[in-house]
C-alpha positions as CSV (number, residue, x, y, z in Angstrom):
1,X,96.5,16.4,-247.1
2,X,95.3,16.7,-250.4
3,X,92.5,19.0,-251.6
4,X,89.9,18.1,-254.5
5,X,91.7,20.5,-256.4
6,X,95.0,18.7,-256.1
7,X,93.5,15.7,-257.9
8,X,94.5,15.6,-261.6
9,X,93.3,13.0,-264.4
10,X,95.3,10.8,-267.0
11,X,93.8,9.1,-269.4
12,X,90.2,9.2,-267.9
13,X,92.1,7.8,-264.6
14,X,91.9,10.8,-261.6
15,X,94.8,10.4,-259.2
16,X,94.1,11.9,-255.2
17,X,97.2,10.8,-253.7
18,X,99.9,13.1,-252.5
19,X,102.9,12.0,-255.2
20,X,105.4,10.2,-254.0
21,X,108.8,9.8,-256.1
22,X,109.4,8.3,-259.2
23,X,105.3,7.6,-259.4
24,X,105.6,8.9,-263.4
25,X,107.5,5.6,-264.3
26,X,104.9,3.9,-263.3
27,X,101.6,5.8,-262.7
28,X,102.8,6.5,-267.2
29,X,99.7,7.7,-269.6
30,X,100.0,4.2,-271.6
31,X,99.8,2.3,-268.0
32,X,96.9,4.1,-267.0
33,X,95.1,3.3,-269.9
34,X,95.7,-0.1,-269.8
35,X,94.7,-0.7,-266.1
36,X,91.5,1.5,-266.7
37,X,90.6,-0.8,-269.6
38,X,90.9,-3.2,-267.4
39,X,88.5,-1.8,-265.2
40,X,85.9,-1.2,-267.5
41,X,85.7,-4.4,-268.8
42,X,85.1,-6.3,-265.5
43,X,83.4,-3.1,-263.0
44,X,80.2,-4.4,-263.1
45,X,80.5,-8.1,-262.6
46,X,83.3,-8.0,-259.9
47,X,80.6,-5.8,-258.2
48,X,78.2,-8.9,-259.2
49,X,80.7,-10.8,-257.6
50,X,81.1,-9.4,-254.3
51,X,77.1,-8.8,-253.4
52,X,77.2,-12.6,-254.9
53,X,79.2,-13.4,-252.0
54,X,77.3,-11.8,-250.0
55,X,73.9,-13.7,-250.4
56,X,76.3,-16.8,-249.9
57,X,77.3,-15.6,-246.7
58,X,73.8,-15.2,-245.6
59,X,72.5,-18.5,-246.9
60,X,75.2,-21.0,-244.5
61,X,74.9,-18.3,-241.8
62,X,71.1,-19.3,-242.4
63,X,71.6,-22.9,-242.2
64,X,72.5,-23.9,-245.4
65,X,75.9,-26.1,-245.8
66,X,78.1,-25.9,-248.6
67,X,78.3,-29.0,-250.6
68,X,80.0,-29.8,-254.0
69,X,78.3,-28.1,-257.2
70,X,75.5,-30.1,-258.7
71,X,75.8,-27.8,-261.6
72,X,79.3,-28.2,-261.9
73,X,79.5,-31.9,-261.7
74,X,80.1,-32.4,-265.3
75,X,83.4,-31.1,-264.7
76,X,84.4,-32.8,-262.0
77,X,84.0,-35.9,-263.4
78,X,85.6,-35.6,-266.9
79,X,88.7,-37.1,-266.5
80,X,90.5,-35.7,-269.6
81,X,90.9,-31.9,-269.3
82,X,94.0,-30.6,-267.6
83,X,95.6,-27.7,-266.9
84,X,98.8,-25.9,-269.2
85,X,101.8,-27.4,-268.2
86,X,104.6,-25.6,-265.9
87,X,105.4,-22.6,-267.2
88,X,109.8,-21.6,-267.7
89,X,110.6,-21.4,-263.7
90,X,108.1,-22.8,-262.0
91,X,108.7,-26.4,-262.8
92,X,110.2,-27.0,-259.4
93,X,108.8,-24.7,-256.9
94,X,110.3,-26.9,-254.0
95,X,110.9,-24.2,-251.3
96,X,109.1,-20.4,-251.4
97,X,109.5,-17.6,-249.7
98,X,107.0,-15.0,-249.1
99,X,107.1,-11.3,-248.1
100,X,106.4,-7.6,-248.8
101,X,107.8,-5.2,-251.7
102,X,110.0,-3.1,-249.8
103,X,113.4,-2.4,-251.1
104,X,115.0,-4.7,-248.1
105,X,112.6,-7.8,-248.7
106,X,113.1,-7.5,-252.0
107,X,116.6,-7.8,-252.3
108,X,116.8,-10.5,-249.2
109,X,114.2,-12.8,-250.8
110,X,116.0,-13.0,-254.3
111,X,119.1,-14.0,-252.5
112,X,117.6,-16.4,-250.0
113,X,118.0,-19.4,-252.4
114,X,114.3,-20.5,-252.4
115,X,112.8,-21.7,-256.4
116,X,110.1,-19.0,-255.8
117,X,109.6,-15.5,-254.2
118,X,106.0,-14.6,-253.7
119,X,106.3,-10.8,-253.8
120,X,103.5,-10.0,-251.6
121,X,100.9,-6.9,-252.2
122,X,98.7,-8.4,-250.1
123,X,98.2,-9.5,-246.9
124,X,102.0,-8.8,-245.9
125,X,102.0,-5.2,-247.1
126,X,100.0,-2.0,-246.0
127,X,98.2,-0.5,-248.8
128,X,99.3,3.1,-248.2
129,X,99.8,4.7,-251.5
130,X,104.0,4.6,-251.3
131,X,103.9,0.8,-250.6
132,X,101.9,0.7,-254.0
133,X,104.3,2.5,-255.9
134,X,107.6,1.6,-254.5
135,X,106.3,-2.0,-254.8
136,X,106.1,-1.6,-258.3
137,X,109.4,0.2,-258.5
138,X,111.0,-2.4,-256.6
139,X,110.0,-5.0,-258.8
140,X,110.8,-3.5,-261.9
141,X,114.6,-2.3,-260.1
142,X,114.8,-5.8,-259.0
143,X,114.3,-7.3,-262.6
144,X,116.6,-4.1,-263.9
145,X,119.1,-5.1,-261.6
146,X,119.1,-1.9,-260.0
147,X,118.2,-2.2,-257.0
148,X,121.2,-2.5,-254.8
149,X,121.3,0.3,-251.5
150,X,123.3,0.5,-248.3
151,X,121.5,0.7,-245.0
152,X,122.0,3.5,-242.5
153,X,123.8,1.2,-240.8
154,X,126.2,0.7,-243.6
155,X,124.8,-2.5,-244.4
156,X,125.1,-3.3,-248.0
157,X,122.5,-5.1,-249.9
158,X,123.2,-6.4,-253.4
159,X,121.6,-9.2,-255.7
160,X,122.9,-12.6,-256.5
161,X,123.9,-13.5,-260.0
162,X,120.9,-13.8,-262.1
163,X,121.4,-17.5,-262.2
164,X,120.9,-17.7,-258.5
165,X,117.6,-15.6,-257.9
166,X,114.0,-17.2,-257.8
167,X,111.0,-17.2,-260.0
168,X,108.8,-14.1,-258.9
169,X,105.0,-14.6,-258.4
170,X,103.1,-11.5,-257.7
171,X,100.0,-11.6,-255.0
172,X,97.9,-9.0,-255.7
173,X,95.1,-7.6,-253.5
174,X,92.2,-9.4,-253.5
175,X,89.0,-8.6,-255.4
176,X,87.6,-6.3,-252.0
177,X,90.3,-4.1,-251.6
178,X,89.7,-0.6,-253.3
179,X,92.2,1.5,-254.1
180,X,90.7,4.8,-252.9
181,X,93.7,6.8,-254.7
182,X,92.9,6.0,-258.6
183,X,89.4,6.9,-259.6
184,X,87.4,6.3,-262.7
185,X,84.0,8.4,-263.3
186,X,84.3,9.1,-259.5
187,X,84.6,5.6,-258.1
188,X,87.9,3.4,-256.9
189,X,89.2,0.7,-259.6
190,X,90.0,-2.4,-257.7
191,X,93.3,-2.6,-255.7
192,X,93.8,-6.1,-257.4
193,X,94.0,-5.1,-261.1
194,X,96.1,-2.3,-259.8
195,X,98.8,-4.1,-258.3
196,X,98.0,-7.0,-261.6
197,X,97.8,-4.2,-264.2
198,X,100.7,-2.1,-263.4
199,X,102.8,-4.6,-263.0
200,X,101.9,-6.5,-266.2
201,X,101.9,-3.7,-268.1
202,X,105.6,-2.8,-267.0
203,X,107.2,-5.7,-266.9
204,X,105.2,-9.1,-268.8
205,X,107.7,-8.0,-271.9
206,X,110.7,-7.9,-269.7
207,X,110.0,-11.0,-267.9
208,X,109.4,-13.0,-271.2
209,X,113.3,-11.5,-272.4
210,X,114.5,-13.2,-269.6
211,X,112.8,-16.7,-270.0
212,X,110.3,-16.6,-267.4
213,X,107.0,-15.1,-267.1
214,X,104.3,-13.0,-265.6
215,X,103.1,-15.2,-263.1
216,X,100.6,-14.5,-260.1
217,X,98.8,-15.6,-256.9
218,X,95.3,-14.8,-256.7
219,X,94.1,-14.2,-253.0
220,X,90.6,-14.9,-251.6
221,X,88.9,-16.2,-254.6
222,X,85.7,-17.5,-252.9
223,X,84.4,-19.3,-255.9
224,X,84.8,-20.1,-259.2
225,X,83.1,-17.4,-261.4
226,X,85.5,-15.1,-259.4
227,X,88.6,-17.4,-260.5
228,X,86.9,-17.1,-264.3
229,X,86.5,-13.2,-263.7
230,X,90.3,-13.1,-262.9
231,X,90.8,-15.2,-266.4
232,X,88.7,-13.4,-268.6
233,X,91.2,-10.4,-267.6
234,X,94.2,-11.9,-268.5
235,X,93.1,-12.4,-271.8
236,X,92.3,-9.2,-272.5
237,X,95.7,-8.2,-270.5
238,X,97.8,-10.3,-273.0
239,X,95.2,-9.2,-275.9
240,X,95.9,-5.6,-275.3
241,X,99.7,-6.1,-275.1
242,X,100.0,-8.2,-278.0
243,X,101.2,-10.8,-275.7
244,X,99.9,-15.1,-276.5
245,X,97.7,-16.0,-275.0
246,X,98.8,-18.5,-272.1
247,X,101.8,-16.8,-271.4
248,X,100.1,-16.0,-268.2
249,X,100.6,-18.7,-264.8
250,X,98.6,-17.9,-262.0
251,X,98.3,-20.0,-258.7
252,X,95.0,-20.0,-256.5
253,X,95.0,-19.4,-252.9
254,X,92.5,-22.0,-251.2
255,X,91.8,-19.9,-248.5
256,X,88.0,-19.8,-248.1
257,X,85.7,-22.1,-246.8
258,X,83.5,-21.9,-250.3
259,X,86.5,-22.2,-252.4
260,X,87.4,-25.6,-251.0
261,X,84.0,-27.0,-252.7
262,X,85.5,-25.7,-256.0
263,X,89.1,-26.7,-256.3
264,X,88.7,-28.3,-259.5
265,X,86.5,-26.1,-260.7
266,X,88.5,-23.1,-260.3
267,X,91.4,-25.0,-262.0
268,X,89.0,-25.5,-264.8
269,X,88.1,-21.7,-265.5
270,X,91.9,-21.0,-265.5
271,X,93.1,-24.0,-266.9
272,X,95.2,-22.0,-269.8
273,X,96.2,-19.9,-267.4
274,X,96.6,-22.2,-263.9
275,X,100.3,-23.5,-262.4
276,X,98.6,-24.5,-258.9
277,X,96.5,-24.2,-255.7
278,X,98.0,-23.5,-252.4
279,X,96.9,-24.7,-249.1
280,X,97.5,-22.0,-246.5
281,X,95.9,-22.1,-242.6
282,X,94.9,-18.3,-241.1
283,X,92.7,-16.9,-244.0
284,X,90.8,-20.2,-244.4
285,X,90.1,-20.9,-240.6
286,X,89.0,-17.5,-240.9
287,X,86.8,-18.2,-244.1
288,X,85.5,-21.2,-242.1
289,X,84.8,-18.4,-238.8
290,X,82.7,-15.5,-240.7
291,X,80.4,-18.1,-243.1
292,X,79.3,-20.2,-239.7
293,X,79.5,-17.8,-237.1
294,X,76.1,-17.5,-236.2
295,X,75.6,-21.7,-236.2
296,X,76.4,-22.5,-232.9
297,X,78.5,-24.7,-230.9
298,X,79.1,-26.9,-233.4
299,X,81.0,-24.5,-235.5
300,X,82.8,-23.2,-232.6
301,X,86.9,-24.1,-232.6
302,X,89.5,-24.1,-230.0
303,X,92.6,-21.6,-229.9
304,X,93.9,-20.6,-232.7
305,X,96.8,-22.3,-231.7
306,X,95.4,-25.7,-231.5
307,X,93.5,-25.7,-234.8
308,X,96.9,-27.3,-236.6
309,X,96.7,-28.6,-240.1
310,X,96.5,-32.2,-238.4
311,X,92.7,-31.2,-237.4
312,X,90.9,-33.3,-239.5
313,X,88.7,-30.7,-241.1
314,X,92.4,-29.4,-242.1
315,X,93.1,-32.7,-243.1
316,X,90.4,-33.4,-245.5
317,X,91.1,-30.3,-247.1
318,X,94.8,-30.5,-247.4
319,X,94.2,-34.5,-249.3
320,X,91.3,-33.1,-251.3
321,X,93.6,-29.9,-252.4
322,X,96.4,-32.1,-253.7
323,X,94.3,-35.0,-255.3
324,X,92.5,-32.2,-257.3
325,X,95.8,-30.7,-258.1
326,X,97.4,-33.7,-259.5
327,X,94.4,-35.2,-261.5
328,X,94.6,-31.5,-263.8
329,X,98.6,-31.7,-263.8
330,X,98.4,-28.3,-261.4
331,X,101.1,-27.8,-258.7
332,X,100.3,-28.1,-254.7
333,X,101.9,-25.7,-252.6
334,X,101.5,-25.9,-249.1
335,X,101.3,-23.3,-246.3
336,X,103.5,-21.3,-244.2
337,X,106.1,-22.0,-241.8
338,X,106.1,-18.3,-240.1
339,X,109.3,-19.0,-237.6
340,X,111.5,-16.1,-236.9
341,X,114.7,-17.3,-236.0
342,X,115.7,-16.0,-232.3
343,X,119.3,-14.7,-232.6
344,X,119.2,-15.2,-228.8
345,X,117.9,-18.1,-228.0
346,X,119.2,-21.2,-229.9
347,X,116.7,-23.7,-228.0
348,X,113.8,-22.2,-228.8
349,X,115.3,-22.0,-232.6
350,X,116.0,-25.5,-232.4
351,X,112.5,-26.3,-230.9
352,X,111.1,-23.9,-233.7
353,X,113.0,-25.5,-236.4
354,X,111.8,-29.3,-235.7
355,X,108.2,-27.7,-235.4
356,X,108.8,-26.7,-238.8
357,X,110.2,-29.9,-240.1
358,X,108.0,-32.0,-239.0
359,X,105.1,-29.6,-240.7
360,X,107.1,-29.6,-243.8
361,X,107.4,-33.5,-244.1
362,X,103.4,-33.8,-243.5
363,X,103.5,-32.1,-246.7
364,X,106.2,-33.6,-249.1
365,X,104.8,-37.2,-247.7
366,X,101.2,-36.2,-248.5
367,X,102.0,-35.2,-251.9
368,X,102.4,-31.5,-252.0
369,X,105.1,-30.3,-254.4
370,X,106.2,-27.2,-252.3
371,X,105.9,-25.1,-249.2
372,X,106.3,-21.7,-248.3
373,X,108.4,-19.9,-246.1
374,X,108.2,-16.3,-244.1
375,X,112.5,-16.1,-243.4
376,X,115.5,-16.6,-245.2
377,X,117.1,-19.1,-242.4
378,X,114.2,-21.4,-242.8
379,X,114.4,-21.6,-247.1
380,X,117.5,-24.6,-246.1
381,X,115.1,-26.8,-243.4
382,X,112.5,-26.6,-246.1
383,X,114.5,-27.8,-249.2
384,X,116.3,-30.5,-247.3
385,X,112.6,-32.0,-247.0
386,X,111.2,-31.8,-250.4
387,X,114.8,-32.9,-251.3
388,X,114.9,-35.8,-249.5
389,X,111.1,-36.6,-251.3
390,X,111.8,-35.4,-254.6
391,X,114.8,-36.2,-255.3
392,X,116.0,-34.9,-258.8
393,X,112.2,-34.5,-260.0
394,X,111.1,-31.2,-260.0
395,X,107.9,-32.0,-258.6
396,X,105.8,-35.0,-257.7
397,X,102.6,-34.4,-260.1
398,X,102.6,-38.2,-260.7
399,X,101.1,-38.7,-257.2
400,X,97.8,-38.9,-258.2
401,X,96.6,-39.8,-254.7
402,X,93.4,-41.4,-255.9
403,X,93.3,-42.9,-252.7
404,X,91.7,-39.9,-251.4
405,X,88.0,-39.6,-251.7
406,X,86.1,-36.4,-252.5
407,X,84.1,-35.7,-249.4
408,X,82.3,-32.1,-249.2
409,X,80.8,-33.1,-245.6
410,X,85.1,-33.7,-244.1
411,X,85.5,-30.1,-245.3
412,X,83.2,-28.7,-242.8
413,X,83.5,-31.1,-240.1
414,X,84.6,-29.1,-237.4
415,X,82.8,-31.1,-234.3
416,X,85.8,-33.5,-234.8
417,X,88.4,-31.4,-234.2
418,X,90.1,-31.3,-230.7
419,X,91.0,-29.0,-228.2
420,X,89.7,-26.1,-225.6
421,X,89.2,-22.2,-225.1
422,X,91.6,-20.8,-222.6
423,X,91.6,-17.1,-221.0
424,X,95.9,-17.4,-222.6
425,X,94.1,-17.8,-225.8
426,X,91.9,-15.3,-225.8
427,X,94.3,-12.6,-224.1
428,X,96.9,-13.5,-226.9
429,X,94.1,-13.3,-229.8
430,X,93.7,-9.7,-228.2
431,X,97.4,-8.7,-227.9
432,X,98.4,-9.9,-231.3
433,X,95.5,-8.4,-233.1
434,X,96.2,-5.2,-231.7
435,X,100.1,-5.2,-232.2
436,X,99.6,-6.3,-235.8
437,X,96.6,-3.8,-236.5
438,X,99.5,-0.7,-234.6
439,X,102.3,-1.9,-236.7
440,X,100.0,-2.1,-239.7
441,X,98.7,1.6,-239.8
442,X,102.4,2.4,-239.7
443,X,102.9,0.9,-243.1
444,X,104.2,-2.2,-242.3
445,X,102.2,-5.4,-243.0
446,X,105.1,-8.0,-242.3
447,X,105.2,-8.2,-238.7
448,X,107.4,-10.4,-236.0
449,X,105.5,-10.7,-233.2
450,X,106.8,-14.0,-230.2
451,X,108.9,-15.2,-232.8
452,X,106.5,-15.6,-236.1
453,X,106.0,-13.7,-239.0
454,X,102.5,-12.3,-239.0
455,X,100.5,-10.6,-241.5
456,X,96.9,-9.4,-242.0
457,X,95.2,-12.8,-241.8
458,X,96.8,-13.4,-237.9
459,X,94.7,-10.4,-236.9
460,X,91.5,-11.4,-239.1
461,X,91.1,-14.9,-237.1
462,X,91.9,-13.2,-233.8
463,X,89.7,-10.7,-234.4
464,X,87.2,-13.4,-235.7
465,X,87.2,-16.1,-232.8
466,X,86.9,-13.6,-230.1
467,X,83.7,-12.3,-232.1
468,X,82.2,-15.7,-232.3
469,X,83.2,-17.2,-229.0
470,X,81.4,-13.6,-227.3
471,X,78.3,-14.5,-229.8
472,X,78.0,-18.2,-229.1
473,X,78.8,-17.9,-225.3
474,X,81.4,-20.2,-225.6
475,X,83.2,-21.6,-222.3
476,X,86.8,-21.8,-221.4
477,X,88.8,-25.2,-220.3
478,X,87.6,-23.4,-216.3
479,X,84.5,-22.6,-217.1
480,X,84.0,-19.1,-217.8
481,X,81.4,-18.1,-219.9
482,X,83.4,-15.6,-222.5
483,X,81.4,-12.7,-222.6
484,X,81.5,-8.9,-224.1
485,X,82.4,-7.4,-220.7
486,X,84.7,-10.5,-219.9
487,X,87.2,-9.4,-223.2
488,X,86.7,-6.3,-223.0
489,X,88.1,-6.2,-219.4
490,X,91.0,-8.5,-220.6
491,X,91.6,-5.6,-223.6
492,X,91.8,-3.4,-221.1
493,X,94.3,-5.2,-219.6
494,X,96.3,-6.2,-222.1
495,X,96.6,-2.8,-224.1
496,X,97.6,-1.6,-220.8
497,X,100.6,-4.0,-221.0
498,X,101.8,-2.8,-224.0
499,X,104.9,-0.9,-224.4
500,X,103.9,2.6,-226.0
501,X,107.0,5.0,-228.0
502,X,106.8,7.9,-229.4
503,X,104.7,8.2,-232.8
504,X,103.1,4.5,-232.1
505,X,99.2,4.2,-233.1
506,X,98.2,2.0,-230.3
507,X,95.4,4.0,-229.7
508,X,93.7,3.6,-233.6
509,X,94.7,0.4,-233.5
510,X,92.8,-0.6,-230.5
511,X,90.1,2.0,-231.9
512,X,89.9,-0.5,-234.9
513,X,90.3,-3.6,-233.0
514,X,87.3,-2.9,-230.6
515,X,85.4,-2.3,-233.8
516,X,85.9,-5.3,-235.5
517,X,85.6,-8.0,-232.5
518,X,83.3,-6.1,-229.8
519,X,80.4,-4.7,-232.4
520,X,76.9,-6.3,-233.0
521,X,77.5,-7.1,-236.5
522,X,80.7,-8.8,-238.1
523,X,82.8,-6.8,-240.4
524,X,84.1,-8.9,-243.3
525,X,87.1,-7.7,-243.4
526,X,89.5,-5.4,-240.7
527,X,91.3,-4.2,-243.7
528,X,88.6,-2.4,-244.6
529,X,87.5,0.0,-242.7
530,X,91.3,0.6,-241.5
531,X,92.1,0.9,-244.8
532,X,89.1,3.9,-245.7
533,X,89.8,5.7,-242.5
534,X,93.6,5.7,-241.6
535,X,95.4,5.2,-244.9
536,X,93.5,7.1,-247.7
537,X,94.1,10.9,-248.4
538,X,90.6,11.5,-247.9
539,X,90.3,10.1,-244.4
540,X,87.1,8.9,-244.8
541,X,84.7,6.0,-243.6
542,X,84.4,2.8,-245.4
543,X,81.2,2.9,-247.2
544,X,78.3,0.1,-246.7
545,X,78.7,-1.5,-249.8
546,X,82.3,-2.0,-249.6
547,X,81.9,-3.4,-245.7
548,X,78.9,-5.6,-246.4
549,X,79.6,-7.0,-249.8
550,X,83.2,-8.2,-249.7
């Protein structure tokens, strides 16, 4: 472990983290100073930001239901302002796959034949300080062409013509992730203009030379002065590069509750900068879970399982996302399929694959433009939808769907949605959240677990409906009253079921997992404090600020 003495500065940027190889061609003098002008510019309001969200948080735990901006109504109803049009390779963003920066993912997602790869910092990928770096080295290898490797296994992995690879689209972390391992004046920058600064920096140049662009998903925006905070830095980004302004694409992740009252709104503030919104299911049900967890039964859902994008809460935000999309000439993306193909069972892969289908055609037929992916074998069943909608148009932004009516009270309509609490529900929330959280602190954020791809978001909402069905006594389909005792008994049980191996971290993960759904308070995020204490040099606790204001 590093000491304080190990810690050197660049450019008014201190570095704690052990180095790793290669770091110089990224963590380079110019790049520092780029991303710590970046910094400066925006410390103090994305700290605004965050207590900002907050006071929300407290207000509709309080009583107080979201509804559509008063103050922002102007807006909404001119009809004449719309976003820049699609940007050189994101005209047709059909089919997308989505997955971490390692060297493997990398190389299997440019080849997998989807129109667009999210390269994932986020959610999919454990913040240690190598996954930072190598991410950026893979993406820059990847554009360099120079990322080919063999496996130990002698497995050879090489890239596609140029020709043949997708558009990339970098998620950064979102704006309440620190990066504990670059400093300025003693405090973290954020891990978001990080993974956005280093990767601009390196590679908006090299991108343009080859006809696309830097383009981005923005993660967990709960509003829309954070979706203008994120635009007011990509001007300066392109400003301090010498880069036009515009050049720029980023696509919003709907994926808070608070958010969903400001679709066009957020659209607005990055209008010379927007490509899209997507529509995704975990984080948001989530979202909806930690705003209105104190409010009682009538904010209390089912199994995670059995809160589908059919729900009509789900519904009414799904129609709302791609009406506000299409009136501003913005792309709708829809969410993830997460099937992992079974190499051993080919009914339950066939099962899996209709399941997936039939999602995907709820979204071509409802308007959306694309969908996402988790795995290479499902890229095929999700083109052959939006193929057999599209056609040969890249996209379908001429479905309007004025049919649909704004309607802030659908959003949050949750009494309407059907289904029950079962003890195989709860015991699964338990068992997944604690394999994710173990596989996690290990460094790996992409995680197959009964046949889907996970990431953080699958352990946030099972975390976060075991917290609020303790806290609003909620009953099961047999009528047991879920109490604290009642899961932690079934914990017990279930982390005795687990199959342990040598080096595993079971035992912090469980550790964190008891943390997050068994304390008094709520945590806002479980990335957080597992983040402070198991993956930064310092091995410290998350401070107050950092677990009360994201």
């Amino acid at each position: 472990m590093n000491s304080f003495t190990d810690n050197f500065t660049i450019n008014g940027i201190t570095l704690t983290a052990q180095p790793i190889s290669r770091q110089n061609e990224v963590l380079t003098p110019d790049a520092l100073e780029f991303v710590g002008k970046l910094h400066r510019a925006v410390a103090d309001r994305r700290q605004e930001l965050m207590q900002a969200r907050h006071a929300r948080r407290n207000q509709i735990s309080s009583g107080q239901d979201p509804r559509f901006l008063p103050e922002t109504e102007a807006i909404r109803n001119d009809p004449s302002w719309r976003v820049a049009p699609p940007a050189p390779g994101l005209e047709d963003r059909r089919v997308e796959i989505t997955g971490p920066v390692d060297k493997k993912m990398t190389i299997n997602a440019l080849n997998s034949g989807a129109k667009v790869w999210l390269a994932d910092m986020e959610d999919s990928s454990t913040p240690t300080w190598r996954n930072v770096i190598q991410g950026q080295l893979n993406l820059t290898d990847a554009l360099e062409r120079r990322i080919d490797f063999t496996s130990p296994e002698g497995k050879e992995y090489k890239l596609k013509p140029a020709g043949d690879l997708p558009t990339i689209v970098v998620r950064p972390r979102g704006w309440h992730l620190p990066e504990k391992h670059m400093l300025i004046d003693g405090k973290p920058i954020a891990g978001g203009i990080v993974d956005f600064g280093l990767f601009f920096f390196h590679n908006a140049r090299r991108l343009l030379a080859q006809g696309k662009g830097p383009y981005f998903y923005l993660p967990k925006i709960e509003n829309h002065l954070e979706a203008r905070l994120w635009n007011d830095i990509f001007v300066l980004a392109q400003d301090l590069l010498g880069i036009p302004q515009g050049t720029i694409r980023a696509t919003v992740l709907i994926e808070t509750i608070t958010a969903a009252f400001e679709m066009e709104e957020i659209l607005y503030e990055l209008r010379d900068h927007a490509s899209g919104l997507n529509a995704g299911r975990w984080d948001y049900i989530f979202s909806l879970i930690k705003n209105f967890r104190t409010r009682g039964p009538r904010f209390v859902l089912p199994d995670r399982g059995q809160v589908t994008m059919t729900q009509p809460f789900m519904r009414a935000y799904t129609e709302q996302l791609v009406r506000a999309c299409h009136r501003r000439g913005a792309m709708a993306i829809g969410g993830m399929a997460a099937a992992v193909p079974n190499r051993k069972d080919e009914a339950a892969n066939t099962a899996s694959f209709e399941k997936v289908r039939a999602d995907k055609t709820r979204e071509a037929n409802d308007g959306f433009d694309g969908s996402w992916v988790a795995h290479p074998d499902l890229v095929p069943v999700c083109r052959e939808v939006f193929d057999s909608v599209l056609g040969d148009r890249p996209n379908q932004l001429d479905r309007s769907r004025e049919d649909v009516t704004p309607d802030d009270r659908a959003l949050i309509d949750i009494a309407s949605t059907e289904g029950t609490i079962t003890e195989e529900g709860v015991r699964l929330n338990i068992e997944v959240g604690i394999r994710y959280i173990e596989s996690w602190l290990r460094g790996n954020g992409a995680v197959a677990i009964h046949n889907l791809m996970e990431d953080a978001a699958t352990a946030e909402i099972s975390r976060s409906q075991l917290w609020q069905w303790i806290h609003s006594h909620a009953i099961t389909d047999h009528g047991e009253i879920i109490s604290r005792e009642w899961v932690q008994d079934m914990l017990d049980e279930e982390y005795a079921r687990l199959e342990r191996f040598d080096g595993d971290r079971f035992a912090d993960a469980r550790a964190i997992f008891e943390e997050v759904t068994l304390a008094e308070e709520f945590p806002t995020f479980l990335t957080i404090p597992a983040y402070a204490r198991f993956l930064t040099e310092a091995r410290e606790e998350a401070t107050e600020e950092e677990l009360v204001a994201a």
